[in-house]
C-alpha positions in Angstrom: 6.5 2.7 -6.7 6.8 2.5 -3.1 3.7 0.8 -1.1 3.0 3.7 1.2 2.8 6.1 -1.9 0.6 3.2 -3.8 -1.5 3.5 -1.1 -1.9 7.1 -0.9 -2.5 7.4 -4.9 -5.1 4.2 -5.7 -7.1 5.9 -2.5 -7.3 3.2 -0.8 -5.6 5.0 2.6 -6.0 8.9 2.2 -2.8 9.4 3.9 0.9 8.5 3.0 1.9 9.2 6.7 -1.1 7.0 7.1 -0.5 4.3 5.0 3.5 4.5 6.1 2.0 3.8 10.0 0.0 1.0 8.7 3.2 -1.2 7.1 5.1 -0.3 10.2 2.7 -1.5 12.3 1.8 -5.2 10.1 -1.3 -4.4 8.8 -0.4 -4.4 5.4 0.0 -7.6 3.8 1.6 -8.2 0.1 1.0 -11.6 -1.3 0.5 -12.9 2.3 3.4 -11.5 3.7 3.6 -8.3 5.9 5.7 -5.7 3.9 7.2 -2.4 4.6 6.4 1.0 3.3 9.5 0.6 0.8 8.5 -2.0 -0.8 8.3 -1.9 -4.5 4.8 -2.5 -5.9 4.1 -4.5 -8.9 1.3 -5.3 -11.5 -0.5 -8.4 -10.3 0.5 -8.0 -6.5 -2.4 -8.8 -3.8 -2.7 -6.0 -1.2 -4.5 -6.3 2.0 -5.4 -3.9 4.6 -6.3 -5.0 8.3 -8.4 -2.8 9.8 -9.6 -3.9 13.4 -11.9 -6.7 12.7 -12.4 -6.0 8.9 -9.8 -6.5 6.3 -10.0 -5.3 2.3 -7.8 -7.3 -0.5 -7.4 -5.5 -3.8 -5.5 -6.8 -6.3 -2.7 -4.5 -8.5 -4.2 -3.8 -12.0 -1.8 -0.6 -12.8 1.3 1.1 -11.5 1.3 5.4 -12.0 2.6 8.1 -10.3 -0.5 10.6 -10.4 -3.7 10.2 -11.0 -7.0 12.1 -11.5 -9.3 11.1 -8.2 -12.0 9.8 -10.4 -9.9 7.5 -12.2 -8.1 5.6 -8.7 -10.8 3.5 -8.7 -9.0 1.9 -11.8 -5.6 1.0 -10.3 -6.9 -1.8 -8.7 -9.5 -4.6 -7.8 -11.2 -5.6 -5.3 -11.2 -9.4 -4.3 
């Protein structure tokens, strides 16, 4: 699954356009390294999320397309 679209579905950006802007712009770092909105997001993959000052680090627990909104909590963890 692409990152922008991982993004939008764990909940942890609201927006895909959102999260698609973020990666262009650097702030979205995959196992250290800044990654673009294609790149394809595995099980076990460290995401962070600069925002300003503050920065969030989940790590990859599951992979699905849709999911109920109750339930993105389980996608991932945070570090």
């Amino acid at each position: 699954m692409r990152l922008d679209k991982y993004l939008k579905v764990s909940r942890l950006i609201k927006r895909r356009t959102v999260a698609n802007d973020a990666c262009d712009a650097g702030r979205v770092l995959v196992n250290d390294k800044p990654q673009r909105a294609s790149y394809d997001v595995k099980v076990g993959d460290v995401i962070e999320i600069c925002f300003g000052e503050k920065s969030v680090k989940a790590e990859v627990l599951s992979v699905q397309d849709t999911i109920h909104k109750d339930e993105a909590g389980e996608l991932f963890r945070y570090l």
